[in-house]
C-alpha positions in Angstrom: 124.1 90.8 103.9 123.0 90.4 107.7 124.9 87.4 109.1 125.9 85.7 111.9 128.3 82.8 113.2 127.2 79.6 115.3 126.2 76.5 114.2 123.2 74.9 114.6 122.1 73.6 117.9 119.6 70.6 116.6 121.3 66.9 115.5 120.5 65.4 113.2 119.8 62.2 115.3 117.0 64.9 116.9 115.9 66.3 114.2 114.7 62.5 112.5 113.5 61.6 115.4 111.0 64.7 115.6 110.0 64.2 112.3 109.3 60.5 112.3 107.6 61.5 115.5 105.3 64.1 113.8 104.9 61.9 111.0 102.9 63.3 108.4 100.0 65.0 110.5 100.8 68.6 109.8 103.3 70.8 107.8 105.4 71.3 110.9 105.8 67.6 111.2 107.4 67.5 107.2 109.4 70.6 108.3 110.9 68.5 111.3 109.5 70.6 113.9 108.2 68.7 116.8 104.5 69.7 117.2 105.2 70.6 120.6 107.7 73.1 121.0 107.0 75.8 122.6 108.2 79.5 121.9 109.3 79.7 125.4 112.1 77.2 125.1 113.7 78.6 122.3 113.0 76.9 118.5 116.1 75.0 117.0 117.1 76.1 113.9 116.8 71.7 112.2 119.6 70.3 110.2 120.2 71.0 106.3 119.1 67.4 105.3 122.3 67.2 102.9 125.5 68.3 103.3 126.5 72.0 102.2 128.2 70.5 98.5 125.0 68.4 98.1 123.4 70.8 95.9 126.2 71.7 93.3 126.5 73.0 90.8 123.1 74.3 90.6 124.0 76.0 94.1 127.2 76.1 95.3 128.4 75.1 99.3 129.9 78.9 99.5 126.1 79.7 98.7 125.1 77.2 101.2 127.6 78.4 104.1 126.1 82.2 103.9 122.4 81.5 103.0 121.7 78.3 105.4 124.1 78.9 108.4 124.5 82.6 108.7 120.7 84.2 107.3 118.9 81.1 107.7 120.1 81.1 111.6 119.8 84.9 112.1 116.0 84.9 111.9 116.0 81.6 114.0 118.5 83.7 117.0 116.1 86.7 116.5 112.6 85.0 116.4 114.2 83.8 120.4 115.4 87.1 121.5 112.3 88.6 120.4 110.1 86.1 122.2 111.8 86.0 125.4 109.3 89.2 125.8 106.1 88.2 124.5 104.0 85.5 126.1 103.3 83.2 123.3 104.8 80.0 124.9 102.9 76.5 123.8 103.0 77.7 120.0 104.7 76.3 117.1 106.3 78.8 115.0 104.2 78.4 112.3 101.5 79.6 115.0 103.6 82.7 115.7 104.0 84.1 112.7 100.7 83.4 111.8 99.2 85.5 115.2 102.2 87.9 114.6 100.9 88.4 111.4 97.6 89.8 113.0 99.4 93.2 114.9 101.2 95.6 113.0 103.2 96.2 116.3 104.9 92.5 116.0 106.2 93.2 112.5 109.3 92.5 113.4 108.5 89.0 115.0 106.6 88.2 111.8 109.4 88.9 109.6 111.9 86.9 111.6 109.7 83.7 112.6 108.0 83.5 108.8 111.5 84.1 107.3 112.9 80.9 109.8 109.7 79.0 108.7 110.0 79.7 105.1 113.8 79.0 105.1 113.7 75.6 107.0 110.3 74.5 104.4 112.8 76.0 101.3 115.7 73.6 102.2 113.1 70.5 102.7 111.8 71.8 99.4 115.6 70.8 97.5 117.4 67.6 97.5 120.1 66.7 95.3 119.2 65.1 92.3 115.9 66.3 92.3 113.6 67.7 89.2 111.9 65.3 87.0 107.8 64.1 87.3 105.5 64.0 90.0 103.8 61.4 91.0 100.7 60.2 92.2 97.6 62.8 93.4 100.4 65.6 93.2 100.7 64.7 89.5 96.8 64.6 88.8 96.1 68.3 90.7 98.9 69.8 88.7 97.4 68.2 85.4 93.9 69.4 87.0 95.2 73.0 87.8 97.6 73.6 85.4 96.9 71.1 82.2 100.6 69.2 82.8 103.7 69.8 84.2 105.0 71.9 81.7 102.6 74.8 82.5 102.8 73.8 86.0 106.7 74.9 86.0 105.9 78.1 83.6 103.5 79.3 86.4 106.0 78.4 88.9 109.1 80.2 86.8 106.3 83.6 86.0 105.9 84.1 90.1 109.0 83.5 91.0 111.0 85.7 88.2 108.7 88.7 88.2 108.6 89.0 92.4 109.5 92.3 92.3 112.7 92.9 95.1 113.2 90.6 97.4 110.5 87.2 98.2 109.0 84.0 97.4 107.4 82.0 95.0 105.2 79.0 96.0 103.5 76.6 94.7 100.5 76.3 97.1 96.6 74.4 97.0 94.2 77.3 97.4 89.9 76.4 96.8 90.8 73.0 96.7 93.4 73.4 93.6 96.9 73.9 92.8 98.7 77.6 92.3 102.2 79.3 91.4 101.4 82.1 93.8 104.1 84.8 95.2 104.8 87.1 98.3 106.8 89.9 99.1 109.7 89.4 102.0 108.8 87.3 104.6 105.5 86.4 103.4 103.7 83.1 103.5 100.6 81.8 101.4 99.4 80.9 105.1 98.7 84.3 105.8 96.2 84.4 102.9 94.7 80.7 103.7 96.5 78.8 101.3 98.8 75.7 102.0 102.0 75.9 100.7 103.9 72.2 98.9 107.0 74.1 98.0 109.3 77.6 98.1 111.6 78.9 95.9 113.3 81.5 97.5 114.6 84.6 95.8 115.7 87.1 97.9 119.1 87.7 96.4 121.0 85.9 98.9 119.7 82.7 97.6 121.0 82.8 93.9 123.8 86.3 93.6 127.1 84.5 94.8 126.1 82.4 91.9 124.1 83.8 89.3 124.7 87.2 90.0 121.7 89.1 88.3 120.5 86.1 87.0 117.5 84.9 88.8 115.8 83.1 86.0 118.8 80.8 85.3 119.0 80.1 89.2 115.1 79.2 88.9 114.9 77.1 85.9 117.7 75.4 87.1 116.1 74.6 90.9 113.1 73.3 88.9 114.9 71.4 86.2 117.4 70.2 88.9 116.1 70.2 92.6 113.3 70.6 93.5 111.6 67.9 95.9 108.4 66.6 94.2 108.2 63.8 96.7 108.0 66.8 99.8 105.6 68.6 98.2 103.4 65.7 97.9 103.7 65.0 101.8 102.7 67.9 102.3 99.7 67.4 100.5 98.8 64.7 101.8 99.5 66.3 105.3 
């Protein structure tokens, strides 16, 4: 496990305040990115928007501690130190992983600034208390794309279980429709011209404290349990 120790440098007052600022208007506005940072000042790693219990039992805070503030903040600290050499001020970070993703020779700043992207849109993507029905024009695409919820969540449960290694499954709009879809590593649906609504994460850091070898029981039990419907409408809508 790669890890690290500080804590993150963003408050929370901040990081409400950029994303009432952003509003709706683009994904990095329901992420809580303000649409203006720059690469050159250094991106903040936002706020969990629970505490580190919030989201037990279906994932512990000792989960929490390692996954959010250790590997969650190691990409953040090494999208910065790989930046403070490359002349890609004025973007956002979804912008830099998205132009990193164009040069084999910026691998590395791909991996880390997707991986900080994906993380911080993964947390948004949970709350406590979460699961149940959709609502609204989320709840008519996935009955368009998927004939109900129920198939919906199979789709969802398919990509994420059989990513083989370490990934992502999504749940993105692609032609206009909904999609489970899945990458490898630090790979985004953006890269491919989709729009992503949610993340599961299953690189094994997210779910092995845990469930050990268990990755479907840690999925079925985000979904049943967690997962934010109401962000991944926003981000529809967005």
């Amino acid at each position: 496990m790669q890890s690290d120790q500080t804590s993150p440098n963003l408050s929370r007052r901040e990081f409400v305040a950029a994303t009432a600022a952003a509003g709706l208007l683009s994904m990095a506005g329901s992420l809580g990115f303000a649409k203006d940072t720059l690469a050159a000042e250094a991106f903040a790693m936002p706020p969990l928007p629970y505490p580190d219990n919030a989201l037990e039992p279906v994932i512990s805070a000792n989960t929490i501690s390692f996954h959010y503030s250790k590997h969650t903040k190691l990409y953040y600290d090494n999208t910065n130190k790989i930046l403070e050499t490359k002349p890609m001020a004025g973007m956002t970070l979804e912008k830099v992983f998205l132009e990193a993703a164009k040069d084999a020779a910026a691998m590395a700043l791909f991996n880390n600034a997707a991986q900080a992207w994906n993380h911080t849109f993964y947390w948004n993507g949970l709350k406590a208390g979460g699961g149940g029905e959709p609502k609204g024009k989320l709840a008519e695409m996935i009955h368009e794309s998927f004939g109900g919820l129920e198939n919906c969540l199979k789709a969802l449960t398919e990509a994420a279980v059989t990513q083989f290694g370490s990934g992502w499954a999504w749940l993105a709009v692609e032609g206009g429709k909904l999609a489970a879809v899945k990458t490898g590593n630090a790979g985004n649906p953006m890269t491919n011209g989709q729009k992503p609504l949610l993340a599961i994460d299953v690189w094994e850091h997210a779910y092995y404290l845990d469930y050990q070898n268990r990755r479907a029981d840690y999925v079925k039990a985000v979904l049943e349990k967690l997962v934010n419907w109401e962000f991944a409408a926003k981000n529809l809508e967005a």
